[in-house]
C-alpha positions in Angstrom: -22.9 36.5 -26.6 -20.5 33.5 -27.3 -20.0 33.2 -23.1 -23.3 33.6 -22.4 -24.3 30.9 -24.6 -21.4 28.6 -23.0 -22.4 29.4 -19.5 -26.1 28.6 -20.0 -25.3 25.4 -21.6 -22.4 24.9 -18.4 -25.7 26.0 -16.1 -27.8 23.0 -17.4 -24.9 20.5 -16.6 -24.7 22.7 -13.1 -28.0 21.8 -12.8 -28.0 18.1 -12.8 -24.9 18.3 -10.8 -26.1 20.1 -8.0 -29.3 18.1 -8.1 -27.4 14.9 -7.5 -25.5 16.2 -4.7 -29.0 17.9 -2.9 -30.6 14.2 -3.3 -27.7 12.6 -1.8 -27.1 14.6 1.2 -30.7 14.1 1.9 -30.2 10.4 1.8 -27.0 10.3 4.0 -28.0 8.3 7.4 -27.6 10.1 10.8 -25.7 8.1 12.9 -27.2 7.4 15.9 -25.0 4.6 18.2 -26.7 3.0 20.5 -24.3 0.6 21.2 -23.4 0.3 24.7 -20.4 -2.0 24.4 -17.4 -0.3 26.7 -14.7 1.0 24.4 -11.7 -1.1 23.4 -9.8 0.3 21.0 -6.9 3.0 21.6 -6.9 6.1 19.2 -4.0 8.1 18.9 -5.2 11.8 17.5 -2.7 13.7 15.6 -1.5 17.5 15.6 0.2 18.5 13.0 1.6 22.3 14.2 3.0 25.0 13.4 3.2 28.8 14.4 0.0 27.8 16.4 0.5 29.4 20.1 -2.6 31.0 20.3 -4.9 28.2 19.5 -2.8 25.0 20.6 -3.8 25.4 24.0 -7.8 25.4 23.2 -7.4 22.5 20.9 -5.7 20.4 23.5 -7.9 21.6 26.4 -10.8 20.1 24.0 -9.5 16.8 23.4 -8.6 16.2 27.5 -12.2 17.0 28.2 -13.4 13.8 25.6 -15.8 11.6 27.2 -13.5 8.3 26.1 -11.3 6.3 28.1 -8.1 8.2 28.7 -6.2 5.3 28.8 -7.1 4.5 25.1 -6.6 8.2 24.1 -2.8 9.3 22.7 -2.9 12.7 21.9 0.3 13.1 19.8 1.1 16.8 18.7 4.0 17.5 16.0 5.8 20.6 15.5 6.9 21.7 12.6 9.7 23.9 13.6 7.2 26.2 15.1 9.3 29.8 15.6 6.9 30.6 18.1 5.9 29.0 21.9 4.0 26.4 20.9 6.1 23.6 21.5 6.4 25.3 25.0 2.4 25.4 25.2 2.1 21.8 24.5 5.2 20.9 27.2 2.5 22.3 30.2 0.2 19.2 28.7 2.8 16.8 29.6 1.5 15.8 32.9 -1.8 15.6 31.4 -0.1 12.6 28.9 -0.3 14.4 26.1 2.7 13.7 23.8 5.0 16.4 21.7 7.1 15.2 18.5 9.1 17.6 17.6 11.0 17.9 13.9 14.4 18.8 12.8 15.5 19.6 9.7 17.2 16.7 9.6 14.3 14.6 9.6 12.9 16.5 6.7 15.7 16.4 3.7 14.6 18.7 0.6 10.8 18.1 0.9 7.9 20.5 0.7 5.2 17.8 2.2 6.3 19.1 5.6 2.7 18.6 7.0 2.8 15.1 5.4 6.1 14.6 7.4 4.4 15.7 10.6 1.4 13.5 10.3 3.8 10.7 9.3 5.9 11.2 12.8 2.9 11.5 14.4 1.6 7.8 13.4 5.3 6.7 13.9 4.8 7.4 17.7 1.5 6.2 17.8 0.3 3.1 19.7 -3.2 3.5 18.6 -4.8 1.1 16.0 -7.0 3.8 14.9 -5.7 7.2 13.4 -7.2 10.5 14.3 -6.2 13.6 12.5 -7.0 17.4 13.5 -5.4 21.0 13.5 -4.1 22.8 15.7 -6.8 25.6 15.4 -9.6 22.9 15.8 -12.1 22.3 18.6 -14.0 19.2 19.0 -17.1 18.7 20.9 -16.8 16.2 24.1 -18.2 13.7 21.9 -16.3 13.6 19.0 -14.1 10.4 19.8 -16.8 8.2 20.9 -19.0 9.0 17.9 -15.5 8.4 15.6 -14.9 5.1 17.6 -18.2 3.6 17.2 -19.2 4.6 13.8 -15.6 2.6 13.3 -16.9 -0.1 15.2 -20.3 -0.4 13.1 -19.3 0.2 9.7 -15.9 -1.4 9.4 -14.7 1.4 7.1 -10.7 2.0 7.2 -11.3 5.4 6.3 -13.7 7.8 7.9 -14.4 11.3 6.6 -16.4 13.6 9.4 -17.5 17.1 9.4 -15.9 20.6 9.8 -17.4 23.7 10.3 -15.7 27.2 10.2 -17.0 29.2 13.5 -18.7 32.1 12.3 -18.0 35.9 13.0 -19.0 39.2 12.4 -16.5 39.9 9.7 -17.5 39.8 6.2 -14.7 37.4 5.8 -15.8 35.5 8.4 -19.0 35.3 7.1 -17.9 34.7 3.6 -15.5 31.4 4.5 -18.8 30.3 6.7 -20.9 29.8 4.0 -18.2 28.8 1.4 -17.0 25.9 3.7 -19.9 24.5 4.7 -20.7 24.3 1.2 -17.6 22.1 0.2 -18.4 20.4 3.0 -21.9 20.1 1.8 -20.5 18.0 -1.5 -17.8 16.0 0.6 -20.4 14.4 2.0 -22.7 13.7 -0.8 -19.5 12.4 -3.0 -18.1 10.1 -0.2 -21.3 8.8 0.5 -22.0 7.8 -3.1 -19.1 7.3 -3.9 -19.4 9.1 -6.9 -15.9 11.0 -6.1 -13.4 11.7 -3.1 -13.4 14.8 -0.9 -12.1 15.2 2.6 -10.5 17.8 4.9 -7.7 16.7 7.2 -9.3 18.5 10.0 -11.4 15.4 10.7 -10.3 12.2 9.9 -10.3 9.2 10.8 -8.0 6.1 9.5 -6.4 2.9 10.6 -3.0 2.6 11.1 -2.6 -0.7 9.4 -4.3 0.4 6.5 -1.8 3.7 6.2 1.1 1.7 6.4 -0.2 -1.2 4.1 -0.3 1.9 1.5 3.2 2.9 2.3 1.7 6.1 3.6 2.7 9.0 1.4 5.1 7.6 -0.6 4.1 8.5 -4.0 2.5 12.0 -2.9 5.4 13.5 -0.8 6.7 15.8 -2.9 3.5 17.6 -3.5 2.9 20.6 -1.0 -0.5 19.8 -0.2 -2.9 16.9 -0.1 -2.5 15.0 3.1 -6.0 14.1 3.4 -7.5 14.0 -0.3 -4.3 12.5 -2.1 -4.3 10.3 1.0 -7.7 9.0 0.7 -6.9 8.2 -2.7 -4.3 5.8 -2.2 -6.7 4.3 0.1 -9.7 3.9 -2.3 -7.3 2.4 -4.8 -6.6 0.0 -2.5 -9.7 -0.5 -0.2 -12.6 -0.1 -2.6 -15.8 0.3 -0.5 -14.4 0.9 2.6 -14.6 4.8 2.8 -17.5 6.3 4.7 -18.8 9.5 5.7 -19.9 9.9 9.1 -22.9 12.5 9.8 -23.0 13.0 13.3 -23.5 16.5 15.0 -21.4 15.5 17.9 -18.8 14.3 15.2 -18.1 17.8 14.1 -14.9 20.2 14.1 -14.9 23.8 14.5 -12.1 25.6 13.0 -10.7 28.7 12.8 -11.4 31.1 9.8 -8.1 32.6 8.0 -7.5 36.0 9.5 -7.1 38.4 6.6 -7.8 38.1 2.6 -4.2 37.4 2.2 -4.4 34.5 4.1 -7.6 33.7 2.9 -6.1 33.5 -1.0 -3.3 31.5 0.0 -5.0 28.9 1.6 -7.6 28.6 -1.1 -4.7 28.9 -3.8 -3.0 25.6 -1.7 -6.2 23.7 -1.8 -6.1 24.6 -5.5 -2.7 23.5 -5.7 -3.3 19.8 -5.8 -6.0 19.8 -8.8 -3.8 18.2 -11.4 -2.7 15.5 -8.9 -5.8 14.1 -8.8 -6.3 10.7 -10.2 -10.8 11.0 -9.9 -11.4 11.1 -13.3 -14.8 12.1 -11.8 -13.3 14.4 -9.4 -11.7 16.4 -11.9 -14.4 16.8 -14.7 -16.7 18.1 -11.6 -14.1 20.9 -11.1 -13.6 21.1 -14.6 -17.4 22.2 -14.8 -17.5 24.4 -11.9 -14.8 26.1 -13.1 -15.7 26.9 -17.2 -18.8 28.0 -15.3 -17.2 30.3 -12.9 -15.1 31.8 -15.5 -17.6 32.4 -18.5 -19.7 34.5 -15.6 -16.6 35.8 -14.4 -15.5 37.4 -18.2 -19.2 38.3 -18.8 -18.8 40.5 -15.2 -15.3 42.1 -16.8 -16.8 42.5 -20.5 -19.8 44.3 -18.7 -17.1 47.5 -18.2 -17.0 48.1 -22.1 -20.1 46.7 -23.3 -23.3 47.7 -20.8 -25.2 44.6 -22.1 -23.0 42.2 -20.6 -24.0 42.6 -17.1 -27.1 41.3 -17.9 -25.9 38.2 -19.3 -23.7 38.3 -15.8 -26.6 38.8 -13.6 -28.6 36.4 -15.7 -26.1 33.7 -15.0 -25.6 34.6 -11.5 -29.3 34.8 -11.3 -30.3 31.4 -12.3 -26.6 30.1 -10.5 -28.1 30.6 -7.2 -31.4 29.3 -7.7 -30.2 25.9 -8.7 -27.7 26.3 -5.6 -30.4 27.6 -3.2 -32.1 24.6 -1.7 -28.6 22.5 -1.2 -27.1 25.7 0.7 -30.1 25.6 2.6 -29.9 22.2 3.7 -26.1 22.2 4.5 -26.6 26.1 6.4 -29.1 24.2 8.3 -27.1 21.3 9.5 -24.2 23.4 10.5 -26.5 25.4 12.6 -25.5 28.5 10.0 -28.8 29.4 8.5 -29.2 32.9 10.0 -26.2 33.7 6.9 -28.6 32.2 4.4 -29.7 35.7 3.6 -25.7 36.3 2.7 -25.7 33.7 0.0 -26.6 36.0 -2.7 -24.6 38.7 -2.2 -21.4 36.9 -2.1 -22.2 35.1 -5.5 -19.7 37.3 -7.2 -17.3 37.3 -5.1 -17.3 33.1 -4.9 -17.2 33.1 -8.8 -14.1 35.7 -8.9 -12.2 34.2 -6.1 -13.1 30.6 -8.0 -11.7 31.3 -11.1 -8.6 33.7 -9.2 -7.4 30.9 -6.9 -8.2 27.7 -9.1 -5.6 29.6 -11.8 -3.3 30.6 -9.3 -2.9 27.0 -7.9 -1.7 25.7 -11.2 0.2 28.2 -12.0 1.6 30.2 -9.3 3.2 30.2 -5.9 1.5 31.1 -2.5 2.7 31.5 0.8 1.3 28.9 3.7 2.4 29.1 7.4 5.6 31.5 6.5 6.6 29.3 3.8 6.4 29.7 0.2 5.6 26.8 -2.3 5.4 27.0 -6.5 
């Protein structure tokens, strides 16, 4: 009784939470440019990869078919001691001016930020003012540039955070990360554009050069595994109040790849959990805080329920009144991603998001997970 109590008394505070981010997403401006002005500025995009052969050579083909000047677009990709053919992949984009940077160990002496060293590189070769980061399993519209370059050009912000989207499939798991994604993404872009706390995903970015370097880069961060685009954008807030923006734009958005297998799946989400207590968001970490007291009490009210009957009613109580108060905002996001045929999937999956919530977000303080063949604690 004691958890069910807690959880309806977490549910209320749920409840105003998930109200603020459904009024704010409503309220985020499209962005619409209609400024004709011919494009000046020269963006470098960065690749961080590793182990990518089989998607390198979509991603690329993507960013050569970008309806921006070529002669302002550097496309810089970095591998990270690939074991694989993708530094060979990239080589037959030489003629095409796209540029490889390839590490050593050498260049990376006892770390474990080795994305954070490949993004680094990457901006050391760049001669673009403007920063542009992606992976190596993304594909970006034709558009994607422009829209990046003039939502840069009309808003002045030194640090843009733009949309992802996982492609869907047929899988369950597929499914499952569709919805689950678009849903963080969802509250990225209600929390960045009130600036009520700081979200992003390094798959889309977009930062200045200047403004990386005036913050030293990441100094400070590199010797945490993970958190090259939200430890990043902190440093930046710290030191550019005001100055972050969220760009909504359709033809802004990334697709990505879903992980392959559970596995894969758990260790990636484990990683993003990884990075929780480095947060310095006071606001940012209460809200996880919250989600995940919430997520557990349902989650021990679902195991309880297999040696006292009555508990699953308190769990399916929970869960009940959970995805009402989460219903509309899914909607909403579903429907900008161009996802809402999986609405009907939202329900169903509600215990598996709270077990895989409370699993990973343990796991990532705690324990060790494995992320592109190597293994971090």
């Amino acid at each position: 009784m004691l958890f069910f109590i807690a959880g309806l008394i977490l549910l209320t505070a749920y409840y105003f939470l998930i109200g603020f981010y459904e009024h704010a997403y409503r309220e985020i401006p499209a962005f619409l440019s209609d400024d004709e002005t011919a494009p000046d500025e020269k963006i470098s995009v960065i690749i961080p990869a590793r182990n990518e052969e089989r998607n390198i050579d979509s991603c690329i083909h993507s960013l050569l078919r970008q309806h921006y000047p070529r002669s302002l677009l550097e496309i810089i990709v970095v591998d990270d001691h690939s074991a694989d053919s993708t530094a060979s992949v990239v080589r037959q984009f030489e003629g095409a001016g796209v540029k490889l940077v390839s590490l050593s160990e050498a260049d990376l002496p006892h770390t474990v930020a080795f994305k954070k060293m490949a993004i680094q590189a990457g901006i050391e070769a760049a001669s673009g003012s403007l920063i542009v980061t992606t992976d190596a399993d993304c594909t970006a519209g034709p558009d994607w540039i422009k829209t990046i370059a003039a939502y840069h050009r009309a808003t002045g912000a030194v640090f843009i955070v733009a949309p992802v989207k996982i492609k869907p499939g047929r899988r369950i798991l597929s499914v499952f990360q569709s919805i689950d994604f678009a849903i963080l993404q969802g509250i990225t872009a209600a929390g960045v554009h009130t600036g009520f706390h700081r979200m992003c995903n390094g798959a889309n970015l977009g930062y200045e050069k200047s403004v990386f370097l005036a913050v030293n880069g990441f100094e400070g961060i590199d010797h945490i595994a993970s958190g090259d685009d939200m430890l990043l954008m902190e440093k930046i807030a710290v030191r550019y109040p005001g100055r972050i923006a969220y760009l909504n734009s359709a033809a802004a958005i990334v697709e990505t790849l879903p992980a392959a297998t559970w596995h894969e799946f758990f260790n990636q989400r484990i990683r993003w959990a990884s990075k929780a207590g480095k947060y310095k968001d006071k606001r940012m970490i209460w809200v996880l805080l919250l989600v995940y007291l919430l997520n557990l009490c349902i989650a021990i009210l679902l195991a309880g329920s297999l040696f006292e009957a009555y508990w699953l009613l308190f769990f399916l109580i929970l869960v009940f009144y959970k995805c009402m108060i989460e219903w509309r905002f899914v909607k909403d996001v579903l429907q900008y991603f161009r996802l809402w045929q999986l609405m009907l999937w939202f329900p169903l999956f509600q215990p598996l998001h709270i077990v895989y919530t409370v699993l990973s977000g343990f796991l990532g303080i705690t324990g060790s997970y494995t992320w592109k063949e190597r293994k971090y604690r």
